[in-house]
Every structure is written in structure tokens, then in C-alpha cells.
matplotlib code that plots the C-alpha trace (Angstrom):
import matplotlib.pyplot as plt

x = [0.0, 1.5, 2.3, -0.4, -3.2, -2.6, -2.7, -6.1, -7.7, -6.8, -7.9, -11.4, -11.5, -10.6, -13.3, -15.8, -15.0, -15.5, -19.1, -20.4, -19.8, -20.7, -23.7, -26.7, -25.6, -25.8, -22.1, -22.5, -23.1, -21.8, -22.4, -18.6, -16.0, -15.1, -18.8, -20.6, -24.1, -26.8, -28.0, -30.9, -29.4, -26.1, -26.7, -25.6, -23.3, -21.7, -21.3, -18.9, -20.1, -19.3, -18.8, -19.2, -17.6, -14.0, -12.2, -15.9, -16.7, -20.4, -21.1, -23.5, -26.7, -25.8, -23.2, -18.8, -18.5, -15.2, -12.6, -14.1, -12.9, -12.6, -12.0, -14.8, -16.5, -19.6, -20.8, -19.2, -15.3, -13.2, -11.0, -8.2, -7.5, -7.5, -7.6, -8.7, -11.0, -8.2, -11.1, -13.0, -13.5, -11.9, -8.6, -6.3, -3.8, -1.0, -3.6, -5.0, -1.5, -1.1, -4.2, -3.5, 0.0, -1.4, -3.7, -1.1, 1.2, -2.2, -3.4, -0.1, -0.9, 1.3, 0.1, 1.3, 2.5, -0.9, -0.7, -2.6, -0.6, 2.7, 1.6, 1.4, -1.7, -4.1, -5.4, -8.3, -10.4, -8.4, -9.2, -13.2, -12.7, -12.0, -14.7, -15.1, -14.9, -16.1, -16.9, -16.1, -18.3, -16.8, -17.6, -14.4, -13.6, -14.3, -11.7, -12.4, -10.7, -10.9, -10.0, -6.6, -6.7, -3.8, -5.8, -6.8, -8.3, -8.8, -11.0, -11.4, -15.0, -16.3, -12.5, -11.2, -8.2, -4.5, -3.5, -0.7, -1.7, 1.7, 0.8, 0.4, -1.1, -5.2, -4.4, -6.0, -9.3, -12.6, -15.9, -19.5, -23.1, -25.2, -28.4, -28.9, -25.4, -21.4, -19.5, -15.8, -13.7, -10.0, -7.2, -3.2, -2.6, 0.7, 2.0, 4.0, 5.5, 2.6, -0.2, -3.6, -7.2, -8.2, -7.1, -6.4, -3.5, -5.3, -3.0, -3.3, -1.7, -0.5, -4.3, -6.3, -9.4, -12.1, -15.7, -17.1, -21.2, -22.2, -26.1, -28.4, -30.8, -33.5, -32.8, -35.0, -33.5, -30.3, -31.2, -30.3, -26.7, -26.4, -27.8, -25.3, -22.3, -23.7, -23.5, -20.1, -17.9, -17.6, -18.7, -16.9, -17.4, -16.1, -17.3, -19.8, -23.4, -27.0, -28.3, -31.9, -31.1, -33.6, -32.8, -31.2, -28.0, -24.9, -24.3, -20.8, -21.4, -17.9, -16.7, -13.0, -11.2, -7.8, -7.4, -3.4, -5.3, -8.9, -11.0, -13.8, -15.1, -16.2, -18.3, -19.5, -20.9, -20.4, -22.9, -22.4, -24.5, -24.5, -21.5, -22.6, -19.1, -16.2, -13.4, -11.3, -7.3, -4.8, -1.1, -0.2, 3.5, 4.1, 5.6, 6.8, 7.3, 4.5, 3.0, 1.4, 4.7, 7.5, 8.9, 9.5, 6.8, 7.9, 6.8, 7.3, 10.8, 11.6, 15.3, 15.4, 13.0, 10.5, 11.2]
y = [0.0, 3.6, 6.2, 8.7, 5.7, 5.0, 8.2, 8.8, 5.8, 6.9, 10.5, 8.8, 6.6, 9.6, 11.5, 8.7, 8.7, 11.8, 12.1, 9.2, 11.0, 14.0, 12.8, 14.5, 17.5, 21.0, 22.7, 26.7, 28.5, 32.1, 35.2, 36.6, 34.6, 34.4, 35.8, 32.4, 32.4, 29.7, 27.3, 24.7, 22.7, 21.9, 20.9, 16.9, 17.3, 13.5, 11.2, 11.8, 13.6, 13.9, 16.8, 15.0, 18.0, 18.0, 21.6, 22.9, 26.2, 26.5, 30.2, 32.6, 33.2, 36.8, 38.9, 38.2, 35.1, 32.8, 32.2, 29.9, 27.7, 29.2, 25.9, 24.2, 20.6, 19.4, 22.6, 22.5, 23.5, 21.2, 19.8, 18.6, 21.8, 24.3, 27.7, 30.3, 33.1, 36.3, 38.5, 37.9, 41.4, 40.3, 40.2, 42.5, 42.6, 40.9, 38.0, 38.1, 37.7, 35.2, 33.1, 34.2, 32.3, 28.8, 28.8, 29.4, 26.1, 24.5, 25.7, 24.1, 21.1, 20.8, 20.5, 22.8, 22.4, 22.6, 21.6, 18.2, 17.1, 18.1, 16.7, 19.4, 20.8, 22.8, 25.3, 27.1, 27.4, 25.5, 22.4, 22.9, 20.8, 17.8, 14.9, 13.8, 15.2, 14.2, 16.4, 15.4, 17.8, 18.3, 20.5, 22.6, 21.7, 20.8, 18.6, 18.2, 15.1, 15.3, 12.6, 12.0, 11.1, 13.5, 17.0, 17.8, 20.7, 21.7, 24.5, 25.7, 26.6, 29.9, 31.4, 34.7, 34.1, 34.6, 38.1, 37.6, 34.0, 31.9, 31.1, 27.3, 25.3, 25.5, 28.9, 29.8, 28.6, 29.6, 28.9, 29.0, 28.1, 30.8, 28.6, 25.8, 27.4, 26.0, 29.4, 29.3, 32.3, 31.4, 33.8, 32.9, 30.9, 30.1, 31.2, 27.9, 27.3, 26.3, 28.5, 29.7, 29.7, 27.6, 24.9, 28.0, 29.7, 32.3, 33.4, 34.6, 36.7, 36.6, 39.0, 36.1, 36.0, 33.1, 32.5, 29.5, 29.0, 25.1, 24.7, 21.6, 22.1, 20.3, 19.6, 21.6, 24.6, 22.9, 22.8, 25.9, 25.6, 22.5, 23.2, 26.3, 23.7, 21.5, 23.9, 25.3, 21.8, 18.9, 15.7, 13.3, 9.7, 8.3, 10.0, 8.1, 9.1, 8.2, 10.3, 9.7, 11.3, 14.1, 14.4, 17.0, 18.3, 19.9, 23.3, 25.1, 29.1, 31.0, 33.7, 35.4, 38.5, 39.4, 43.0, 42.1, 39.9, 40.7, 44.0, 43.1, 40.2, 37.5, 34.2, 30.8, 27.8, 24.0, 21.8, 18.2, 15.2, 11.9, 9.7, 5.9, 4.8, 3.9, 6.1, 5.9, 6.1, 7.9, 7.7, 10.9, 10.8, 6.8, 7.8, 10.8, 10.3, 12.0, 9.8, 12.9, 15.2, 12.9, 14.2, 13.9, 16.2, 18.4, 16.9, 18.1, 17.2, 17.5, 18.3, 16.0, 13.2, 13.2, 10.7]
z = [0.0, -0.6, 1.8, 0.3, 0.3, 3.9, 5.0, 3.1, 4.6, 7.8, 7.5, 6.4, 9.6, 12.1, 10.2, 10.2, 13.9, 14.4, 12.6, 14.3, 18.0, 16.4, 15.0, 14.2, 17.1, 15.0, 15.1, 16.0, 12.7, 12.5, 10.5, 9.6, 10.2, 14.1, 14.6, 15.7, 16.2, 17.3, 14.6, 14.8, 12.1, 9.9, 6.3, 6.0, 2.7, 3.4, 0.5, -2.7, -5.0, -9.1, -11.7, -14.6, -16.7, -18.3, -17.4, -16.3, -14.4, -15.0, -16.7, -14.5, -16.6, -16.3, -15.3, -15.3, -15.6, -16.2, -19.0, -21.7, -24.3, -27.8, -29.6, -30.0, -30.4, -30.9, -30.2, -26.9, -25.5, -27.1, -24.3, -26.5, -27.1, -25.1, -26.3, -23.4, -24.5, -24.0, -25.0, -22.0, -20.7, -16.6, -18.0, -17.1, -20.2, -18.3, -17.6, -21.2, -22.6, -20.5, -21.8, -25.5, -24.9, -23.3, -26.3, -28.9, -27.3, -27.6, -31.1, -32.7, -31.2, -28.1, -24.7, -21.8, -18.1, -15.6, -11.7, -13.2, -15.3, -13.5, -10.5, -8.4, -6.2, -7.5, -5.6, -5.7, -7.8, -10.0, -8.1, -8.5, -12.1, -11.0, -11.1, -7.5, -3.8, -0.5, 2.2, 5.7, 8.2, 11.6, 14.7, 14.1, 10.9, 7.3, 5.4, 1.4, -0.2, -4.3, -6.8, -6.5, -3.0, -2.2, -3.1, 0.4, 1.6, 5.6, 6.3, 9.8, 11.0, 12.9, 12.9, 11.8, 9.2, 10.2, 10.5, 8.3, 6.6, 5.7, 1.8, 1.3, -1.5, -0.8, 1.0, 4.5, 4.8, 7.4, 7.0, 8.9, 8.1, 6.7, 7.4, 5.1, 3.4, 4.2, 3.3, 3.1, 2.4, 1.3, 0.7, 1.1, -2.2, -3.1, -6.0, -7.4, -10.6, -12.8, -10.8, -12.5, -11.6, -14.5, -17.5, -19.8, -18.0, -16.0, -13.8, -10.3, -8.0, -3.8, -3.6, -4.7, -3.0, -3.4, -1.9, -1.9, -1.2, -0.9, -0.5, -1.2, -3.7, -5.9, -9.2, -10.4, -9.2, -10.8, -14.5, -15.5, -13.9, -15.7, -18.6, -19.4, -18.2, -20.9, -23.5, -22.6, -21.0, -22.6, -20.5, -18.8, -20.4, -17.4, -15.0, -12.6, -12.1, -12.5, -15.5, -14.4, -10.8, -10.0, -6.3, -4.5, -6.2, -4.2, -5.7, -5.4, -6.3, -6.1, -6.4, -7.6, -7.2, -7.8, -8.7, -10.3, -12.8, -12.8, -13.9, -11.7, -9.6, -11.5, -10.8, -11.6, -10.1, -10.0, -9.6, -7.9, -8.4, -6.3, -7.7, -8.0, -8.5, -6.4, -5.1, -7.8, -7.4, -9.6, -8.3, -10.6, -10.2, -10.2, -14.0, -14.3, -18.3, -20.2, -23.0, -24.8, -24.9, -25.1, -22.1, -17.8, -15.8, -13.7, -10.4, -7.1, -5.6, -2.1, -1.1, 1.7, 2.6, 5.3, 7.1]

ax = plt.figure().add_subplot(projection="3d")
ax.plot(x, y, z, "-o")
ax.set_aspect("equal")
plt.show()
């Protein structure tokens, strides 16, 4: 068994631990962070959950709304090429250089370095693409675990951030329930050597800002969200999930602001359906030799070992 996978089934059993003498007991909501406030209830988000979109922010219906795919197939962004919309009007210049750049690698038919396929962590947003996540609800504490197993968020509940947050990979993260709402605020991303906010390059600066709303909703209430992802990302074929599902639907609305990169706040939302499948496990850096470029990724290397 490897290192990571024990350590990620024993982060599930401390945190199935922990939910079963927690129970059904409602965790102290709180208005802003720090601020807590009585609360008859905690929304149960438990269970993994799939995005069954390849590179997919969901566009608002209105308003700023994310950098989209210019190449197109099938009607929809084509995800074997990606080729970021530069024209998109929350671009500063720098940033829409940037974009126009990572499309032009991808236009003549090479692919370009991304935390995916370099194996190195996301951040956020960038990590809101990736099929899967489970939630794991805590008193003090909510820790997200995403499809590779080793993409792990911690966010800490009803705290006020760090006065001076040391950057790290998923930045400094607080939440507190709004209601029926989990809302985590994260600023503190580290800038590392392949960072942006999306598949097309988008960069980011230290100022990023992200807001994060997660509410359970009917499907229903859904379609509209999904339908625009439809449109815009194409889907996943392997991504597990009952098509005929019309129950309730887990529904990420975020928003990003970065005033180095970004004209104006912008948003989007993800929307999460009930995943049917097993965990699935991806050891990115097993081979570090890239079939698609003929080359070694650039995975994270560590000085000295750990242990």
C-alpha cells in the first residue's frame, strides 16, 4: 500500500470517527468569520459527489463570468485543445497575454505544463474541475478530499483568518453556516511554478481572494446551472453518475477576485451530483514520463526526505 493511500484511509476513519460521535448534534453557525451564532441545524453534505464535466466552471446566466474555451467541439469546448477566451472582458492585459499564450502552445498542437498534469496541487479554484470530492463535516472543521486522494483541503469553521496567513497550496481557509449554506472564504494561495485559476493559464496573483457557497438544492432549481455547463464543457465519459437522478444536487457558487489579474469580480458555479461509482485512485507521479509530450513532468521534488 502507498504512503499517500494510507494516510487517506486513515484520514477517512478519524473523520468517520468523528461524525459518528458527532452525530446528528448542529455545530455553532456564525455570520462573519469568528462571529458564531446559534444554529438549529447543519446541512448533511456527506457522500462523494461527481462533476461529470472536463475543465468545467459553470457560466452565471448573467453577469462576469469565467474564461471559456474558444475551440470548439460538438458545439461545446473542445477539451483537447485548449484555447482560453483572452477576450473575455476580466482580463487584465498581463492576464489576457497570458491566456493568448497557453492557447497558442495549444493551437499548434502541443500541450502545456498545468498543476494536473505536473503533479502538483491545485489550488483554488483550480481544483473545482476535478470529477469527485467528498466532504467530511466536523464541529471545528471541514476537510475536502478530491479525486486523486492527495488534493486535500482543511478548512477551519467559525475562525477569523490569520493576520498575516503563511501562503500554502489551498491557502487559508474559514468557514461558517449561513443557514442551510457552508460558506468558506480562502485567501493565502501560493504562487508555485505552474499556478492559474483555471485549464487555460489564467493566472493569479498573492491578492487572490475566493468565496465559496455550498447549499443543497432540488434539481430543479439545478437545471439551468447545468444546462449552461452542458453547452459550454464537454462531459466526462467516465465519469460516474445516475443520468436519471432528480434528487437533490450539491451546488458550489464561487466567487474570484484578484485585482493584479482581474478587472472586476467574476463568478460561476459547480454543480455536484451523487457519484454511483467507487473512489477511484490515480497515483499521478508513479511515472513521471509524459505519453502525450515525449517528455519527464515536472513533479514536485523534495530536497530532503521526510522521514
Amino acid at each position: 500500500m502507498s504512503a499517500w493511500r494510507r494516510d487517506f484511509l486513515w484520514l477517512v476513519m478519524v473523520a468517520a470517527a468523528a461524525a459518528a460521535a458527532w452525530g446528528q448534534t448542529a455545530a455553532p453557525a456564525a455570520g462573519p468569520a469568528g462571529s458564531a451564532t446559534p444554529s438549529t441545524a447543519v446541512p448533511d453534505f456527506s457522500g462523494i459527489w461527481a462533476h461529470p464535466y472536463l475543465t468545467g466552471f459553470e457560466p452565471p446566466a448573467a453577469g462576469p463570468g469565467p474564461v471559456t474555451n474558444r475551440s470548439r467541439r460538438n458545439g461545446v469546448g473542445n477539451f483537447q485543445q485548449l484555447v482560453g477566451d483572452y477576450t473575455n472582458p476580466i482580463l487584465q492585459p498581463a492576464a489576457a497575454a497570458a491566456v493568448k499564450k497557453h492557447g497558442e502552445i495549444s493551437l499548434a498542437g502541443m500541450g502545456y505544463p498545468t498543476p494536473s498534469n505536473q503533479c502538483w496541487p491545485g489550488g483554488v479554484p483550480y481544483v473545482f474541475w476535478d470529477f469527485l470530492m467528498e466532504m467530511f463535516q466536523q464541529p471545528d472543521k471541514i476537510t475536502m478530499v478530491y479525486r486523486h486522494g492527495n488534493e486535500i483541503r482543511h478548512v477551519r469553521l467559525n475562525e477569523p483568518h490569520a493576520s498575516r496567513a503563511t501562503p500554502s497550496w489551498y491557502g487559508d481557509s474559514v468557514g461558517h453556516y449561513e443557514g442551510d449554506t457552508l460558506v468558506i472564504d480562502t485567501v493565502g494561495i501560493k504562487i508555485g511554478p505552474f499556478a492559474m485559476v483555471d485549464m487555460y493559464g489564467t493566472p493569479h496573483s498573492p491578492a487572490l481572494h475566493v468565496v465559496e457557497r455550498y447549499r443543497l438544492i432540488d434539481y430543479a432549481d439545478a437545471k439551468d446551472a447545468m444546462a449552461r455547463n452542458a453547452k459550454e464543457n464537454s462531459r466526462n465519459p467516465g465519469a460516474d453518475f445516475d443520468a436519471a437522478y432528480r434528487g437533490k444536487v450539491l451546488q458550489l457558487h464561487f466567487t474570484v477576485e484578484d485585482e493584479a489579474v482581474f478587472t472586476m469580480p467574476w463568478t460561476a458555479t459547480i454543480t455536484y451530483r451523487p457519484a454511483v461509482g467507487a473512489w477511484t485512485d490515480l497515483i499521478c507521479s508513479e511515472n513521471i514520463h509524459e505519453y502525450y509530450g515525449g517528455k519527464d513532468s515536472a513533479v514536485p521534488r523534495a530536497d530532503k526526505p521526510d522521514f
